[in-house]
Backbone as CSV, one residue per row, in Angstrom:
resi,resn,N_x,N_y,N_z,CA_x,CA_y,CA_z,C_x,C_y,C_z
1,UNK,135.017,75.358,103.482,133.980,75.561,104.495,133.686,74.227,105.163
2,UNK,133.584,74.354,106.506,133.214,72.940,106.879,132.069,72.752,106.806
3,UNK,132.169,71.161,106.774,130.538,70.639,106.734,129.623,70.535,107.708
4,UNK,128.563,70.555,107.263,127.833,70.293,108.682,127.408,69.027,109.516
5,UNK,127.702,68.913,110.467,127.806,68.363,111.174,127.460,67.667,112.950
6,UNK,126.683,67.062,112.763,125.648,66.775,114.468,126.791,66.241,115.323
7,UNK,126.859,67.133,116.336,128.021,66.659,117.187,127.459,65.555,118.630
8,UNK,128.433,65.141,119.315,127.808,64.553,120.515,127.012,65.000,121.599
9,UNK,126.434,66.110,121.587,125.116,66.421,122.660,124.230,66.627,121.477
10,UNK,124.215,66.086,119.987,123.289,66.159,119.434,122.886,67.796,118.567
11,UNK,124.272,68.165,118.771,123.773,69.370,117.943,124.347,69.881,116.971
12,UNK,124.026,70.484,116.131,124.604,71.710,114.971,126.356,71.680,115.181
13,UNK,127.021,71.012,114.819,128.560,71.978,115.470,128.803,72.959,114.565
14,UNK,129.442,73.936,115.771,129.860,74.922,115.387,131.218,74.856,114.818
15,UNK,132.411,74.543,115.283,133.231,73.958,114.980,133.957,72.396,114.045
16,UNK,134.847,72.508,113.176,134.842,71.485,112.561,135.150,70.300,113.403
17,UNK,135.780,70.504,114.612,135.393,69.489,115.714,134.960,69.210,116.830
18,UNK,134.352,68.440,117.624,133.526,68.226,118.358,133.482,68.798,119.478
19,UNK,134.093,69.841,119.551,134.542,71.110,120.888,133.379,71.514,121.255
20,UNK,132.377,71.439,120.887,131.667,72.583,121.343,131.147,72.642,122.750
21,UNK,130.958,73.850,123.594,130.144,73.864,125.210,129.070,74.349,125.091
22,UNK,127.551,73.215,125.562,126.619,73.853,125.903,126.431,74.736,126.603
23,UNK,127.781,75.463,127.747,126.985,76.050,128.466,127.425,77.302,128.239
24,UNK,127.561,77.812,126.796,128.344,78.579,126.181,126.831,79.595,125.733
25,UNK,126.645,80.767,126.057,125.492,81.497,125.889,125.709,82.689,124.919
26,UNK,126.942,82.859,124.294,127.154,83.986,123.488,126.217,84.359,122.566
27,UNK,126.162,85.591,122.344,124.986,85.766,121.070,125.314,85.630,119.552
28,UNK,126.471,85.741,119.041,126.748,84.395,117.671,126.254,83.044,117.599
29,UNK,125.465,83.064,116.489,124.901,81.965,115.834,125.075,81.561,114.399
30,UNK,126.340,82.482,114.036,126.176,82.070,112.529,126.768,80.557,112.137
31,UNK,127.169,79.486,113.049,127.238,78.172,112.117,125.703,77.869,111.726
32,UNK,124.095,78.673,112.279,123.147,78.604,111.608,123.036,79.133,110.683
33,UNK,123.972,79.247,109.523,123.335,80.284,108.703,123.092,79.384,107.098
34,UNK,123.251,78.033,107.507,122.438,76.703,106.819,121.222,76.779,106.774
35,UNK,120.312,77.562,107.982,118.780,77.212,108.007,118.541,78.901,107.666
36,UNK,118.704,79.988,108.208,119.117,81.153,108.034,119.777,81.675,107.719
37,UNK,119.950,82.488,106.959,118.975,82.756,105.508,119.403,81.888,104.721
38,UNK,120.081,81.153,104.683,120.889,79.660,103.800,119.665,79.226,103.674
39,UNK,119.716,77.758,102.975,118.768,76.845,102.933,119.146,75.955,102.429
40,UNK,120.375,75.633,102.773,121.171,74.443,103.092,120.604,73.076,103.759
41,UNK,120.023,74.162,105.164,119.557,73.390,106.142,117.950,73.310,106.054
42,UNK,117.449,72.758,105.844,115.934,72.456,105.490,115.322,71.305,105.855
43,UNK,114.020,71.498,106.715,113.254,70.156,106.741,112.783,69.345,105.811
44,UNK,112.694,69.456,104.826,112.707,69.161,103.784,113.667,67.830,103.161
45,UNK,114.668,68.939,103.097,116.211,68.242,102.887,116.967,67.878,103.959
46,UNK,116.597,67.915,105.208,117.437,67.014,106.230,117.164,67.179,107.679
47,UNK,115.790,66.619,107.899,114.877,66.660,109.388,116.231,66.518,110.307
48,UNK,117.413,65.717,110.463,117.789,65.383,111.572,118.752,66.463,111.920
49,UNK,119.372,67.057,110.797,120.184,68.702,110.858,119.237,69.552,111.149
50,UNK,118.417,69.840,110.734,117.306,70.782,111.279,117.039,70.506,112.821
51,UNK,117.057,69.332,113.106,117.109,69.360,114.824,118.258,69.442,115.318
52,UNK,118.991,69.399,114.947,120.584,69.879,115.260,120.438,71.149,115.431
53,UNK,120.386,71.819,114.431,120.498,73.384,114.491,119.451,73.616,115.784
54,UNK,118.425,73.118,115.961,117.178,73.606,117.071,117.955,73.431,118.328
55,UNK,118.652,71.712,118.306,119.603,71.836,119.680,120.504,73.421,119.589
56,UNK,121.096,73.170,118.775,121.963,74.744,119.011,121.770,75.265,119.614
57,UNK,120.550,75.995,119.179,120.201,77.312,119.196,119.551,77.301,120.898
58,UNK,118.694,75.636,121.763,118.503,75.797,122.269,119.279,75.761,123.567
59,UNK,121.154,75.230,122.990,122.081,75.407,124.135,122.127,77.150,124.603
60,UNK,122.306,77.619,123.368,122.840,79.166,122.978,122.016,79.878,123.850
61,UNK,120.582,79.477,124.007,119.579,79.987,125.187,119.108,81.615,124.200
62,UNK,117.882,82.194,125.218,117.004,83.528,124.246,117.881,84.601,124.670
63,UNK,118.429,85.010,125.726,118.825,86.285,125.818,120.216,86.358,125.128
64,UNK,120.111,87.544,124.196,120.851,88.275,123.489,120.741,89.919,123.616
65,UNK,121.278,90.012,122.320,121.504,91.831,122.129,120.335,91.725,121.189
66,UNK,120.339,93.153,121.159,118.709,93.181,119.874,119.185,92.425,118.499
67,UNK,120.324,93.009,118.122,120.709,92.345,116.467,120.570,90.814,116.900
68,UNK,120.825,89.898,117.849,121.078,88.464,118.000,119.630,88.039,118.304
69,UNK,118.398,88.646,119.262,117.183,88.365,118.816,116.805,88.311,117.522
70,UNK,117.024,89.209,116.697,116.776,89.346,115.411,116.878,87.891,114.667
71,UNK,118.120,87.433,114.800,118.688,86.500,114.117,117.798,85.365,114.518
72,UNK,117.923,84.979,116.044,116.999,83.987,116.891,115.538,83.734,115.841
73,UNK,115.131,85.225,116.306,113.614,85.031,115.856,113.406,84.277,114.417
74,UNK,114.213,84.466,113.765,113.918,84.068,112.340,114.447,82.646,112.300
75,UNK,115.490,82.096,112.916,115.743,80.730,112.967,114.331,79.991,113.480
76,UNK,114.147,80.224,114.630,112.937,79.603,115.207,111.736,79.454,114.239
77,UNK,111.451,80.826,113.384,110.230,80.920,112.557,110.750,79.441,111.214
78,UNK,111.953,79.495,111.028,112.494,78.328,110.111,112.033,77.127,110.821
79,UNK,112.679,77.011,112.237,112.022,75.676,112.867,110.465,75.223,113.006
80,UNK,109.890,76.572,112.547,108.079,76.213,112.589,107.872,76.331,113.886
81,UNK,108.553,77.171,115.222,108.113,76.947,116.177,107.640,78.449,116.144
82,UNK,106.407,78.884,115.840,105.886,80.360,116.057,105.904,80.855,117.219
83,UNK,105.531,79.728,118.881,105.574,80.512,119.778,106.857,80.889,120.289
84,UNK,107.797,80.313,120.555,109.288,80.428,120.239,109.764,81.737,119.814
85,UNK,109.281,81.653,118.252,109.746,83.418,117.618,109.005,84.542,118.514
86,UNK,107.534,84.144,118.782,106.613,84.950,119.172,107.733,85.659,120.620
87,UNK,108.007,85.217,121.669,108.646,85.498,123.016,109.670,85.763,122.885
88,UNK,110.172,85.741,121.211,111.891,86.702,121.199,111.273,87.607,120.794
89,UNK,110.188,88.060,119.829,109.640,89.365,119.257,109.211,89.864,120.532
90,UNK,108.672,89.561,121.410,108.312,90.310,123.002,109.513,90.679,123.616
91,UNK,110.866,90.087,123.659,111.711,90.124,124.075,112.170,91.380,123.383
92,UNK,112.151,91.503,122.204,113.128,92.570,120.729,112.385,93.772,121.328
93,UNK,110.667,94.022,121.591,110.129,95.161,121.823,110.195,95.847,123.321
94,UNK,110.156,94.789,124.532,110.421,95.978,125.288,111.018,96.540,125.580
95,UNK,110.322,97.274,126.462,111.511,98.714,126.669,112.636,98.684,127.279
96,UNK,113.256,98.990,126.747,115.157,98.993,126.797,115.200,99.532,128.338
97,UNK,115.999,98.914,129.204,116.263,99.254,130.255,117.689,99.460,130.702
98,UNK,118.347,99.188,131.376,119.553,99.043,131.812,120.520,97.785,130.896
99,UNK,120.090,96.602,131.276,120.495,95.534,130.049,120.638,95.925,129.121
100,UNK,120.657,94.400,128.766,121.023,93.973,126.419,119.216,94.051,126.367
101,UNK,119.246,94.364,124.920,118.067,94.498,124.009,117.264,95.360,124.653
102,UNK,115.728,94.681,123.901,114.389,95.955,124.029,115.088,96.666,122.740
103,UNK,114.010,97.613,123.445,113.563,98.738,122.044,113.315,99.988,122.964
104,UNK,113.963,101.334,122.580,113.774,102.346,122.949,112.690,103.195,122.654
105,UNK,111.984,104.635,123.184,110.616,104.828,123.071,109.892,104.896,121.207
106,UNK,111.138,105.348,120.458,110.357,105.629,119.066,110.639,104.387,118.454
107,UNK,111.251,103.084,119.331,111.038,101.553,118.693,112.526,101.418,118.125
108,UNK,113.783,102.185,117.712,114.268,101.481,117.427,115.267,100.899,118.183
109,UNK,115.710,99.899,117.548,116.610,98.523,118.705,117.483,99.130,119.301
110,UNK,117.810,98.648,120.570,118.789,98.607,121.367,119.549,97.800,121.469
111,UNK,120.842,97.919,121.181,121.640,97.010,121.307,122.326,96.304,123.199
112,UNK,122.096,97.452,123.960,122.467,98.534,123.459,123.862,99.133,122.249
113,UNK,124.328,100.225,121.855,123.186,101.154,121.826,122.431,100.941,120.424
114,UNK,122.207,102.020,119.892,120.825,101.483,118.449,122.012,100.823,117.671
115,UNK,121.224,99.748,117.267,121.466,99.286,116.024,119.646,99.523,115.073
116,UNK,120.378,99.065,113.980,119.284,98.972,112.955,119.274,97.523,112.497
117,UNK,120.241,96.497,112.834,119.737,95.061,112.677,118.607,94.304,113.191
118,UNK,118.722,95.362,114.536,117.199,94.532,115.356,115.901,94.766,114.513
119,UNK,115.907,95.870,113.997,114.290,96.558,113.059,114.107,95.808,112.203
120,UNK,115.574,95.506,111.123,115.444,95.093,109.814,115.329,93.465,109.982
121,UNK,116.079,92.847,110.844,115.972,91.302,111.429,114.707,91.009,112.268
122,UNK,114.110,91.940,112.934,113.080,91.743,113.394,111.762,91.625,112.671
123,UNK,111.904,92.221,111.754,110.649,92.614,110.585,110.956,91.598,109.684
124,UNK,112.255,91.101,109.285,112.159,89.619,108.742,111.854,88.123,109.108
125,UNK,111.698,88.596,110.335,111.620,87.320,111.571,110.093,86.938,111.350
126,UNK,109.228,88.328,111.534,107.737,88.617,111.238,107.110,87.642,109.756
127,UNK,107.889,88.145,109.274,107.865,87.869,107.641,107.519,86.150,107.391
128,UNK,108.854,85.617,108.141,109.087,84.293,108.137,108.332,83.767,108.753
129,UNK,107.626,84.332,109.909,106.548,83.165,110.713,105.474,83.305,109.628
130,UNK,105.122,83.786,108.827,103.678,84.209,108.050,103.631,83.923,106.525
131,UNK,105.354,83.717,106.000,105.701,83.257,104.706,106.871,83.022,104.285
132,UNK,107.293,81.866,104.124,108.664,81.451,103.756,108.425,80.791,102.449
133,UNK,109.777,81.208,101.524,109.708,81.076,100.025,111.037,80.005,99.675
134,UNK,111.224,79.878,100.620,113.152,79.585,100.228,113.357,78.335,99.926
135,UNK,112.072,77.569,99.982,112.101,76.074,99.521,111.606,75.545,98.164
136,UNK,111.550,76.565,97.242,110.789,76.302,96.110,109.462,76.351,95.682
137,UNK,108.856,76.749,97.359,107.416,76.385,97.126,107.347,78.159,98.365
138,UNK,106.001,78.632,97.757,105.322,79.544,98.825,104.668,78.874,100.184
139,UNK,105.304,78.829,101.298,104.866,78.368,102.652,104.169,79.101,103.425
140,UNK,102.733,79.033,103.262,101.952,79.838,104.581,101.596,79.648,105.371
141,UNK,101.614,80.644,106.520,101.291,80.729,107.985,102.499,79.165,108.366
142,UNK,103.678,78.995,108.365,104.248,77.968,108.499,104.879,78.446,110.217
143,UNK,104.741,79.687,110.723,105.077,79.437,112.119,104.367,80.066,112.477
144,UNK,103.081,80.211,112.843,101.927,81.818,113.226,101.882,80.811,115.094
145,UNK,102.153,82.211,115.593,102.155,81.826,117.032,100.760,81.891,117.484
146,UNK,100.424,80.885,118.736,99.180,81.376,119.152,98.583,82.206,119.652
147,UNK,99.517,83.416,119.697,99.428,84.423,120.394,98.784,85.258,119.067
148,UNK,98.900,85.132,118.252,98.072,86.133,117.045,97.155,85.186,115.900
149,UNK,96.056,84.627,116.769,95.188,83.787,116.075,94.313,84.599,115.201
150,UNK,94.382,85.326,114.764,93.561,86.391,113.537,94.398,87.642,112.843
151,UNK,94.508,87.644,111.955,95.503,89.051,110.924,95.389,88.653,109.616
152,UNK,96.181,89.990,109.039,95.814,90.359,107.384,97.541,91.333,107.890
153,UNK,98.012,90.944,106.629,99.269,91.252,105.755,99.055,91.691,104.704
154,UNK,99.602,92.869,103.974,99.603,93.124,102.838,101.122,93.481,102.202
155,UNK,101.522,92.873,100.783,101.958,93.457,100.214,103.577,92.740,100.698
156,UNK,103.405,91.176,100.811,104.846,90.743,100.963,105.100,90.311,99.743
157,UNK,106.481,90.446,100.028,107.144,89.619,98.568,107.983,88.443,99.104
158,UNK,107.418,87.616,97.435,108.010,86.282,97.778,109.040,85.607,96.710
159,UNK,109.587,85.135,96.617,110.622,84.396,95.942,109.698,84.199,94.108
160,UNK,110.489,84.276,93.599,110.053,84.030,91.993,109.374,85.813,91.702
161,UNK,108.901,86.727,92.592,108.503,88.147,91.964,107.214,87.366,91.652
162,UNK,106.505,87.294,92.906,105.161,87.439,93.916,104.507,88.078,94.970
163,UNK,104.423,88.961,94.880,103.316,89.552,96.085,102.127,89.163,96.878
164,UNK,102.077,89.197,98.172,100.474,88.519,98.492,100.115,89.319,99.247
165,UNK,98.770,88.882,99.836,97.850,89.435,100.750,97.856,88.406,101.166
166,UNK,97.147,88.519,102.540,96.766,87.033,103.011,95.670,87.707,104.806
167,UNK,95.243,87.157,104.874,94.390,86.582,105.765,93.929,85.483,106.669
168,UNK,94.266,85.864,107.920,93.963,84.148,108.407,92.894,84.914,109.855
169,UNK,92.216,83.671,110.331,91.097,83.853,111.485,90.995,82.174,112.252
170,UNK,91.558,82.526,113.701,91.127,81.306,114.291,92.576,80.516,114.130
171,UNK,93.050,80.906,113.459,94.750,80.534,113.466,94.921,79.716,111.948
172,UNK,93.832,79.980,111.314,93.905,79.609,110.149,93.880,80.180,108.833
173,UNK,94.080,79.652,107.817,94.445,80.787,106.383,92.744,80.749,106.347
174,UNK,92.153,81.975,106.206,91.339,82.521,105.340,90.821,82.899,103.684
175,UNK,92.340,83.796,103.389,91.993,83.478,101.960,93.734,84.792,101.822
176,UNK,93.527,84.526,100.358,95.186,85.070,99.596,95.169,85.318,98.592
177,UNK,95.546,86.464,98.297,95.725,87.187,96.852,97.146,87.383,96.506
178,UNK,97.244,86.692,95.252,98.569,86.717,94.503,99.024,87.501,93.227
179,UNK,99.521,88.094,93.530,99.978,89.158,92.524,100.855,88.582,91.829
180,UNK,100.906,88.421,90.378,102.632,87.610,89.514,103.078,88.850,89.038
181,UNK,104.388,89.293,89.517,104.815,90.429,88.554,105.840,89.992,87.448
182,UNK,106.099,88.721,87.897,107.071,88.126,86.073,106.149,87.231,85.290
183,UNK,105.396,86.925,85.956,104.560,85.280,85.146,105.144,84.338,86.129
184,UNK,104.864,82.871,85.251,105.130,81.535,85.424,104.550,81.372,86.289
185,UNK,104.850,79.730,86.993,104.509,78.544,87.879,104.675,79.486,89.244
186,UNK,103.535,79.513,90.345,103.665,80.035,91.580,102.992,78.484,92.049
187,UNK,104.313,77.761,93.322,103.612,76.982,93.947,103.375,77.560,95.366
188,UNK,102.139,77.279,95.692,101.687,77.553,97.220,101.461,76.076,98.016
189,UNK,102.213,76.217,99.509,101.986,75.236,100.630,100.958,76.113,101.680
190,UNK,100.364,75.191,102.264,99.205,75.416,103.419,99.149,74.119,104.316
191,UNK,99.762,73.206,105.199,99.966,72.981,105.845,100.407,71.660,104.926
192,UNK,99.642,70.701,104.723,100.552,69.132,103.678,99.668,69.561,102.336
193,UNK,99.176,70.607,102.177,98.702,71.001,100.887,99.515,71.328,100.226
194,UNK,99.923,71.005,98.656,100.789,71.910,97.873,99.930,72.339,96.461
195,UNK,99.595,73.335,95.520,99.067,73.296,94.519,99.971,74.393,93.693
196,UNK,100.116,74.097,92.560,100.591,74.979,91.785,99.685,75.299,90.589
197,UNK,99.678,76.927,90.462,99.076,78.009,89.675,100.033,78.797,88.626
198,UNK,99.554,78.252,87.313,100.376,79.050,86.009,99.330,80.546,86.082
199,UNK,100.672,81.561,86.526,100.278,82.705,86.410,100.955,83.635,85.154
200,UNK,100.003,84.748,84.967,100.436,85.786,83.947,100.863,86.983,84.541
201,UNK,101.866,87.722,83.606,102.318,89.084,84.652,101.423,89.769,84.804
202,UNK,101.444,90.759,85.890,100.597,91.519,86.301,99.393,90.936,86.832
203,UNK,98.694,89.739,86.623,97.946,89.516,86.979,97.239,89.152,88.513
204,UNK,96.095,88.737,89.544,95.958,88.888,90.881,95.320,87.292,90.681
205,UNK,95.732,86.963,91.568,94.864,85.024,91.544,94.543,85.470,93.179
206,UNK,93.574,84.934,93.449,92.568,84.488,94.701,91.842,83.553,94.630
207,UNK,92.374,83.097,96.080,92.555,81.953,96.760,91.479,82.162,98.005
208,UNK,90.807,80.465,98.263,90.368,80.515,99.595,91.346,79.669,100.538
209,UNK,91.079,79.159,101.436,91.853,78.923,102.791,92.027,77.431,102.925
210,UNK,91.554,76.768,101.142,91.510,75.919,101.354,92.325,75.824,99.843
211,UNK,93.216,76.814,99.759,93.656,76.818,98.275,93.033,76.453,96.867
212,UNK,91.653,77.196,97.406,91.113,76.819,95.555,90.993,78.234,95.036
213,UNK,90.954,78.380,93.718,91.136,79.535,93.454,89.329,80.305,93.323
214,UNK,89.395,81.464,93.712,88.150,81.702,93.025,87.952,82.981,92.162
């Protein structure tokens, strides 16, 4: 597999050599699949590939087919850019017209014609702006667009066999209920906050918005 690699306009290559054309708009993106669903590619583990991949994605440009929004949206929610994901999820829902994508009247994707990647990629895209697990640590509200400065989620699952609730108002966490359905160490992030909670199975921990438990 090749490695990854920042090419000369500064981006992600796709190729193991430096071929690549920005002005290349196809809807394949899988040399991202380091940051999505991989986690290869992580801010964490390597800010300057992580902007690589962002160049990519921002040669590759938003219009796609519904399954390739799908994909989009959830990269972006990786990049922490919520409004970004937010205007491909506007993009994934309307109504299917003559063109690529939208969504037809009972919602599901248009490719054209239906696929079911757009629903299932789209609803993970959701997921990811509001909770990402894939770094070892529970990440909340890590891409919430400003377009939905108040909501309540119930009933996601997170990495290690965790469930939450969560709540935010004003564009901020409110408060979070954690369900452990194996036990052990659950760490939670909230913006440069990190705290970790030894949980028991079955048990519910609540949290305020400022991660203390109550």
């Amino acid at each position: 597999i090749a490695p990854n690699q920042i090419g000369k306009y500064g981006q992600l290559q796709e190729w193991l050599t430096d071929k690549d054309d920005t002005t290349n708009k196809h809807r394949h993106v899988s040399h991202l699949w380091g940051v999505y669903p991989g986690d290869d590619v992580t801010w964490d583990k390597d800010a300057k590939m992580m902007e690589a991949a962002k160049q990519s994605l921002l040669y590759r440009g938003d219009d796609a087919t519904g399954w390739s929004l799908a994909w989009k949206i959830n990269y972006w929610a990786r990049f922490k850019d919520g409004n970004h994901a937010m205007t491909l999820v506007k993009m994934l829902l309307k109504p299917a017209g003559e063109g690529v994508s939208g969504s037809y009247v009972n919602l599901f994707d248009a490719h054209p014609p239906f696929q079911i990647d757009g629903n299932f990629g789209g609803a993970a895209g959701i997921a990811e702006m509001v909770m990402q697990s894939h770094q070892g640590y529970i990440d909340l509200l890590p891409a919430l667009p400003d377009a939905i400065p108040f909501g309540e989620i119930k009933g996601l699952c997170a990495r290690g066999g965790f469930e939450l609730n969560l709540k935010w108002n004003n564009g901020k966490l409110e408060n979070i209920e954690v369900k452990s359905k194996v036990g052990g160490a659950c760490k939670l992030r909230y913006k440069n906050q990190i705290i970790s909670i030894v949980t028991n199975v079955g048990e519910i921990y609540k949290l305020n918005g400022d991660l203390k438990l109550l």
